[in-house]
TORMAR-260200 format. One record per residue (C-alpha): residue number from 1; z, x, y. Coordinates in nm, 2 decimals. Layout:
BEGIN
NUM,Z,X,Y
...
This chain:
BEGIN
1,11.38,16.87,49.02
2,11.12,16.59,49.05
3,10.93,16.46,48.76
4,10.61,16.30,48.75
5,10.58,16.04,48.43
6,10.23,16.02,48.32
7,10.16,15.71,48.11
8,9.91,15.75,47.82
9,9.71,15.53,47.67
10,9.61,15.56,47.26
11,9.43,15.33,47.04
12,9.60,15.45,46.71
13,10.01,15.43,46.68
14,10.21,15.71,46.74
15,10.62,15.78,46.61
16,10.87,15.78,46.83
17,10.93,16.12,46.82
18,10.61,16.21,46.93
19,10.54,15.96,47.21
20,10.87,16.12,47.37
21,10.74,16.47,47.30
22,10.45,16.41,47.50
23,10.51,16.21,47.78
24,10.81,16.50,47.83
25,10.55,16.77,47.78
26,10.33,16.66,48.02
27,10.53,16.59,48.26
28,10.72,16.92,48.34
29,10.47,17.17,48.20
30,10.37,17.23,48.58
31,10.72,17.31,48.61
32,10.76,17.53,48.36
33,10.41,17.73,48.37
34,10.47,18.06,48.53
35,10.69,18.35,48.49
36,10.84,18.34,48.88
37,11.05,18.01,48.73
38,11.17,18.21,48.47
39,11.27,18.50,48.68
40,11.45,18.31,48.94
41,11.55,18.01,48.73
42,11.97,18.03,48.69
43,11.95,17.89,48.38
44,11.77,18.09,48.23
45,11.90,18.44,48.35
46,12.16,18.41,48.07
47,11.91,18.40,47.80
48,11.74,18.73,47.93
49,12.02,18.90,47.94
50,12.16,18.86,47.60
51,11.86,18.71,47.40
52,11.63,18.94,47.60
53,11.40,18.95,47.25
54,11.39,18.60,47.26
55,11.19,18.62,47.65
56,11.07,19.01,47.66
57,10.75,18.95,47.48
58,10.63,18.66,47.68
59,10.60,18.89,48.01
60,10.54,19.26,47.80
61,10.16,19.32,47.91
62,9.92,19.44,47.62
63,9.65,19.70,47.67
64,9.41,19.44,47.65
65,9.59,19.24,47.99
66,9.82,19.23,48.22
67,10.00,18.94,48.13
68,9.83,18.67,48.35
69,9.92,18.30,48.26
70,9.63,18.09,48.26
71,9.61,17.94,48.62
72,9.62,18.29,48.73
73,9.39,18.40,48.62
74,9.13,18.11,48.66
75,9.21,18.14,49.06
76,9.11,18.52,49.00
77,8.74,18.43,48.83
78,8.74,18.17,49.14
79,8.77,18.47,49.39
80,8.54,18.73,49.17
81,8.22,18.40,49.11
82,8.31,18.16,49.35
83,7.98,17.98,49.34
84,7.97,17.88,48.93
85,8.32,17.88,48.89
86,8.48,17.60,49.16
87,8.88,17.48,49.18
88,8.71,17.08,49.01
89,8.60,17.32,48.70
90,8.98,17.45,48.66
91,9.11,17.10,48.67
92,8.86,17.05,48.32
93,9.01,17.35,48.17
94,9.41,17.31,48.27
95,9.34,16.94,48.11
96,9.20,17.11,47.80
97,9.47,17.35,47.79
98,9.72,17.06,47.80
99,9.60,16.92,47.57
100,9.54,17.16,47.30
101,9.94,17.20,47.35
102,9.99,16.87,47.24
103,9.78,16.88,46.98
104,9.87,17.22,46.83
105,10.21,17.05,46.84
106,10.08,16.74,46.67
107,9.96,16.98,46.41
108,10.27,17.16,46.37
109,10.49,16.85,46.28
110,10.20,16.63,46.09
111,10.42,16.62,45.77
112,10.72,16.54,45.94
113,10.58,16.28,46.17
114,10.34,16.11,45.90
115,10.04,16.25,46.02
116,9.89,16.37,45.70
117,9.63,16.17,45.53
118,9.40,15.95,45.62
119,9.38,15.69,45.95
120,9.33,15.32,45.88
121,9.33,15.04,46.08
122,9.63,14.89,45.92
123,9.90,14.99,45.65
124,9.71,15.03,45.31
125,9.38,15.00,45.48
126,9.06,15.21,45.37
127,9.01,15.47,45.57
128,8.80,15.47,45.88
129,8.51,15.66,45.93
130,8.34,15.83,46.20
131,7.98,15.86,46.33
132,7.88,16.07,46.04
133,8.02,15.87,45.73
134,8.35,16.14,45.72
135,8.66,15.96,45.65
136,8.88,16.02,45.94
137,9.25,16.24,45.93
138,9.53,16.13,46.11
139,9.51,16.38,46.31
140,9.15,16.36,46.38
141,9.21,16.03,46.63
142,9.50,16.12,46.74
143,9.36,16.46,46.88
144,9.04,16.30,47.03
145,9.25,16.04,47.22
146,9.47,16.31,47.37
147,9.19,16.47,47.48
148,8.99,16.18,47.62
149,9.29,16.08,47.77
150,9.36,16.47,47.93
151,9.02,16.44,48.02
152,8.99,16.10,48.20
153,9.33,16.17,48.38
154,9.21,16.53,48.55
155,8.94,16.33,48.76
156,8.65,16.55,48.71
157,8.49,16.46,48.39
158,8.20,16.18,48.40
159,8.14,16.14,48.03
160,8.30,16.25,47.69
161,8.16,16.29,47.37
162,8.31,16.37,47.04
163,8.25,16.40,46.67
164,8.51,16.06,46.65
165,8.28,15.86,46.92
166,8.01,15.71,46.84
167,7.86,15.76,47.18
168,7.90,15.93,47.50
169,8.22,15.82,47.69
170,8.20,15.70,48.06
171,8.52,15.86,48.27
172,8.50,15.95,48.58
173,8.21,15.77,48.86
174,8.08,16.07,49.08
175,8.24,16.33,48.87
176,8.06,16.69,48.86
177,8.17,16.80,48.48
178,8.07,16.64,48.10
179,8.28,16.77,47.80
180,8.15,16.76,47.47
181,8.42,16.79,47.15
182,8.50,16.84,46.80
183,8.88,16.78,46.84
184,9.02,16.89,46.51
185,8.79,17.14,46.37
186,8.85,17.19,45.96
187,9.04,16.87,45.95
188,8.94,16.82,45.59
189,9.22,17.11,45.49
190,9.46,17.00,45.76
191,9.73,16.88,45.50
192,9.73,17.18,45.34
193,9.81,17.38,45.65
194,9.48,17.52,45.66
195,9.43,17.67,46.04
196,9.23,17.44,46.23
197,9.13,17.40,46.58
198,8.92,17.24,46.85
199,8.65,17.33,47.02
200,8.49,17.22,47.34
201,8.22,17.27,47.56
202,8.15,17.17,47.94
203,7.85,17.09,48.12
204,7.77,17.00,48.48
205,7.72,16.61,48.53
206,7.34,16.50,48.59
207,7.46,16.17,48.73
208,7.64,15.85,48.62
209,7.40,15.61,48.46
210,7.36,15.62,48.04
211,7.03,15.78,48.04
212,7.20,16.11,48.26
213,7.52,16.12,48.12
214,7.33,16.16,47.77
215,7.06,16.40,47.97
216,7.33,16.61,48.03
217,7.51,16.63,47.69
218,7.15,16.73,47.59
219,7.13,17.07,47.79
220,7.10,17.36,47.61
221,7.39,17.57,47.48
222,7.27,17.81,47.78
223,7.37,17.55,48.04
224,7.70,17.53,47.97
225,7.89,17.61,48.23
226,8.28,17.69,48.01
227,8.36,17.69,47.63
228,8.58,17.78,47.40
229,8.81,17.65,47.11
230,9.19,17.65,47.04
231,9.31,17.81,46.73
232,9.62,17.63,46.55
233,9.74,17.86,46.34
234,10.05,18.14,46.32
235,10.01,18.12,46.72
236,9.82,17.90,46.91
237,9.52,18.08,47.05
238,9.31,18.00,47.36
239,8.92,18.16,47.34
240,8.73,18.04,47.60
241,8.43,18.19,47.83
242,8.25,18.10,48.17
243,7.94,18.21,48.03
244,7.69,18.43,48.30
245,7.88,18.76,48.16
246,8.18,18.67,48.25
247,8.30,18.76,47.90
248,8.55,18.61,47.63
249,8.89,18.59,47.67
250,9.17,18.56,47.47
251,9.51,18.35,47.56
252,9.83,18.30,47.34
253,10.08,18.03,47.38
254,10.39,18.15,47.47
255,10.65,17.88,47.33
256,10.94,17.95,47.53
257,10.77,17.88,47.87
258,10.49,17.66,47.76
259,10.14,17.82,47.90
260,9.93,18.02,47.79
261,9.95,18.43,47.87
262,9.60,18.61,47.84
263,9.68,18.88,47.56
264,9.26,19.03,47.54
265,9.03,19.02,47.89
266,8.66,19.04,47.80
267,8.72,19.13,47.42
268,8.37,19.26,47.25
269,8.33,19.20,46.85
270,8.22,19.50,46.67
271,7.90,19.56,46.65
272,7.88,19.57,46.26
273,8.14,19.44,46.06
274,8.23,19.46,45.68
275,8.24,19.10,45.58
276,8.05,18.78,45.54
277,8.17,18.46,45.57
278,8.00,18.10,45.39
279,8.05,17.88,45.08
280,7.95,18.09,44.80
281,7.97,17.79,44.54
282,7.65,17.65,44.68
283,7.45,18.00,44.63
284,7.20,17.84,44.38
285,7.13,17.59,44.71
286,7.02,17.87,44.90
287,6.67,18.01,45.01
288,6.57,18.31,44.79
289,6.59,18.53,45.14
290,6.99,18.44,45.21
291,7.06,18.48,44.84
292,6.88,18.87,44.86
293,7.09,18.92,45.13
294,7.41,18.81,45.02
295,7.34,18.96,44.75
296,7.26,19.30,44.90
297,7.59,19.29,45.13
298,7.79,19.29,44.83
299,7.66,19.56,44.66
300,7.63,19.77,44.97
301,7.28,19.76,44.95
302,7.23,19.72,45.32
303,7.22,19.97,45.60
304,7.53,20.05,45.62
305,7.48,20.15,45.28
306,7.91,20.01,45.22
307,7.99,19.70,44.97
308,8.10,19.34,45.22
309,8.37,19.16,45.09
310,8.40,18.75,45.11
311,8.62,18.60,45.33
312,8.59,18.22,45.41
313,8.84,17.99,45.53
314,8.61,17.68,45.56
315,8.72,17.61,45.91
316,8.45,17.70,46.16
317,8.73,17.81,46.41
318,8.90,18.04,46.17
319,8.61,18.21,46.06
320,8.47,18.25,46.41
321,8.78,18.39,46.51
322,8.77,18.63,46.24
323,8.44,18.74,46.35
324,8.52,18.82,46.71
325,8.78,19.09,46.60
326,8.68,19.17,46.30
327,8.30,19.15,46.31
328,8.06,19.06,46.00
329,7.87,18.75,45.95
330,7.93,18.41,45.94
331,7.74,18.09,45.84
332,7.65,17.77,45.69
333,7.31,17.76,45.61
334,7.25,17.38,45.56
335,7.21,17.11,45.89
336,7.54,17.06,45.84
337,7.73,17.15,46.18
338,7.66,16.99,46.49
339,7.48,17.15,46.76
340,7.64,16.98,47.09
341,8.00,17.02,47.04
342,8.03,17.31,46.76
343,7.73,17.52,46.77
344,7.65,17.56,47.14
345,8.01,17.67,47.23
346,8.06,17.86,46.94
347,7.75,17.99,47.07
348,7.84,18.10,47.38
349,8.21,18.28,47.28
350,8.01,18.49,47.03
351,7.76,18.61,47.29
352,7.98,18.64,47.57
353,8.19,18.89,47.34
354,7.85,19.08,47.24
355,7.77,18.90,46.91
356,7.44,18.70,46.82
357,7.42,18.33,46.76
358,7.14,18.22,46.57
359,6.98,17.94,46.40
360,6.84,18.13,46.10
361,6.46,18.14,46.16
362,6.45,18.34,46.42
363,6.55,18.16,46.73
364,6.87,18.14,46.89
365,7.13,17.85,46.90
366,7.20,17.88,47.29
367,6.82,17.82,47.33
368,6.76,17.50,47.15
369,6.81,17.13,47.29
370,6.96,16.90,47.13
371,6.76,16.57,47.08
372,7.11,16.35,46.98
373,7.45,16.42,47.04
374,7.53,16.41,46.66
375,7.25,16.64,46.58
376,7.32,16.89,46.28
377,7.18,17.24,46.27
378,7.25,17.56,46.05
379,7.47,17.81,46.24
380,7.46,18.18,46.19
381,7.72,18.38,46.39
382,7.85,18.74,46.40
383,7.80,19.13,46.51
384,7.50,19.19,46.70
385,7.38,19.46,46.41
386,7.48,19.20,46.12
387,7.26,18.95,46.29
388,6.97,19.14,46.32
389,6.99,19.25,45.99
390,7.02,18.89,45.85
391,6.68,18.77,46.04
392,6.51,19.06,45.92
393,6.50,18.88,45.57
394,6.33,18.61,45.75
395,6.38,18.24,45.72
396,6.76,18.19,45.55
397,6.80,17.83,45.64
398,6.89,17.58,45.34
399,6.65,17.29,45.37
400,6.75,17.13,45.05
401,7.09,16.92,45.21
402,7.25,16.76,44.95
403,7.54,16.59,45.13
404,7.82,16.76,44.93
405,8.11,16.59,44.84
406,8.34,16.86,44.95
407,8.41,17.11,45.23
């Protein structure tokens, strides 16, 4: 067969190992993406017929789907809403999807590859730091330049931005899409193995000069126009929504063909859910109203009238993922999160999948307009009936910030 080298471009060094790995990976993963290659494919007619564990599941339909790779099903949103979702928006996502793979990869073999710890400039260096003081991982430039370069190379992204950019990245003249990024969420536990993930939003393009490309990063949550976040984890998970009711779906990497199958179409959270999910350490930080109602969830002195139990991750991916099949609550109560590329399309998967995203005093995080692209906010997700229960305490935002040292 033919194959297409793509060259990438990266500011930090990679290993040798990994450079192969992905120029290989993104070179055939066309190739390699759908299930009518592996049912005609020679080659691989052996493997099904005496390994047929090793390829059953990747094909095996769940209640929840019919076993739809990616691509197919983005051409079948196309045909259902083909005037918000267009064939230029599914060039923005297949580049996500890309690379997310490499990245989940990246993840996978960080303490083989020396990926762990911190980045520096040069060997024994201090550590560099992004826009908001963090010292960055490894892993944390390495993921933002796959992306920026996934991005830049599908031609229909004007302008990037990131938590590891300063400011908004120039791409694409003339092109309809903006894409907004944390690129390795929960980075801080990434060398313990911690799931992490990224998380991404997408926005359509008000034109190419600064002053628009920031304009449009600005839009409200509501505006976006696809979101969604990769979980790295025990699989690599795929959540992403079109926003308008389209719903939130649910996608699982299948390794042994290299795309992503959709495993739950439209998934809804629970309504009410038995668990809550923030930093308990900091309660004495806390408004009086969050500490009464944390307070009242774990004695089951709330209307379900059943004890919550504690379950926190400290990764904004995994505890929002835990949410949307598990329902319950989930927050951090400071400014502490940023609104543009966490909040709004955590935002937007919660909703789309029935839940509530608010901003603790009452109004909702999908709402509000960003005045920076760094901006911090408090972030309250979860069941529509846990929400509502949460705001009728009133105000549970944490104005006294600190700047913890930790998590």
């Amino acid at each position: 067969m033919g194959v297409r080298v793509l060259c990438c471009r990266f500011t930090s060094p990679l290993p040798p190992s990994w450079l192969i790995f992905l120029v290989l990976f993104l070179s055939i993963k066309s190739y390699i993406r759908s299930e009518a290659f592996v049912n005609t494919s020679p080659s691989l007619q052996p493997i099904y017929q005496t390994q047929p564990h090793l390829m059953a599941a990747s094909f095996t339909a769940s209640p929840q789907t019919s076993g739809q790779t990616l691509l197919s099903f983005l051409c079948e949103e196309q045909a259902a809403h083909p005037i918000s979702i267009d064939g230029d928006l599914h060039l923005v996502l297949l580049a996500v999807s890309s690379a997310v793979k490499a990245i989940s990869h990246a993840v996978r073999r960080a303490g083989l590859d020396n990926l762990t710890g911190f980045h520096a400039k040069k060997q024994g260096g201090e550590a560099t730091t992004n826009q908001g003081g963090e010292r960055q991982k490894k892993l944390d430039v390495l993921a933002n330049d796959i992306l920026k370069e996934a991005l830049h190379g599908c031609g229909q992204v004007a302008g990037f931005a990131s938590e590891e950019e300063d400011g908004i990245i120039s791409l694409r003249t003339g092109a309809k899409y903006l894409v907004v990024v944390d690129p390795l969420d929960g980075s801080s536990n990434v060398d313990a193995s911690i799931p992490t993930g990224t998380i991404f939003g997408v926005y359509r393009s008000l034109g190419d000069t600064p002053a628009q490309l920031q304009a449009g990063v600005l839009q409200a949550g509501k505006e976006q126009v696809a979101a969604g976040y990769c979980l790295f984890s025990a699989a690599t998970l795929l959540v992403m929504s079109m926003g308008r009711g389209t719903g939130t779906h649910v996608f699982t990497l299948d390794p042994h063909i290299g795309d992503f199958i959709l495993t739950h179409r439209r998934i809804r959270m629970p309504e009410r859910g038995s668990t809550y999910s923030l930093n308990e350490a900091r309660h004495q930080d806390w408004p009086q109203t969050l500490q009464r109602y944390v307070t009242n969830m774990k004695l089951g002195q709330n209307r379900t009238r059943k004890p919550y139990a504690l379950v926190y991750v400290c990764s904004l991916v995994a505890d929002a993922h835990w949410l949307l099949f598990r329902g319950g609550m989930a927050c951090n109560p400071r400014s502490h999160l940023r609104l543009c590329y966490e909040g709004n399309p955590m935002g937007l998967i919660i909703e789309e999948a029935g839940g509530l995203a608010s901003c603790g005093d009452g109004g909702r995080i999908l709402e509000m307009s960003p005045s920076a692209v760094h901006q911090r906010t408090p972030i309250f997700l979860g069941s529509l009936d846990d929400i509502l229960e949460l705001e009728s305490y009133g105000d549970v935002t944490q104005n006294y910030n600190p700047g913890y040292s930790a998590l």
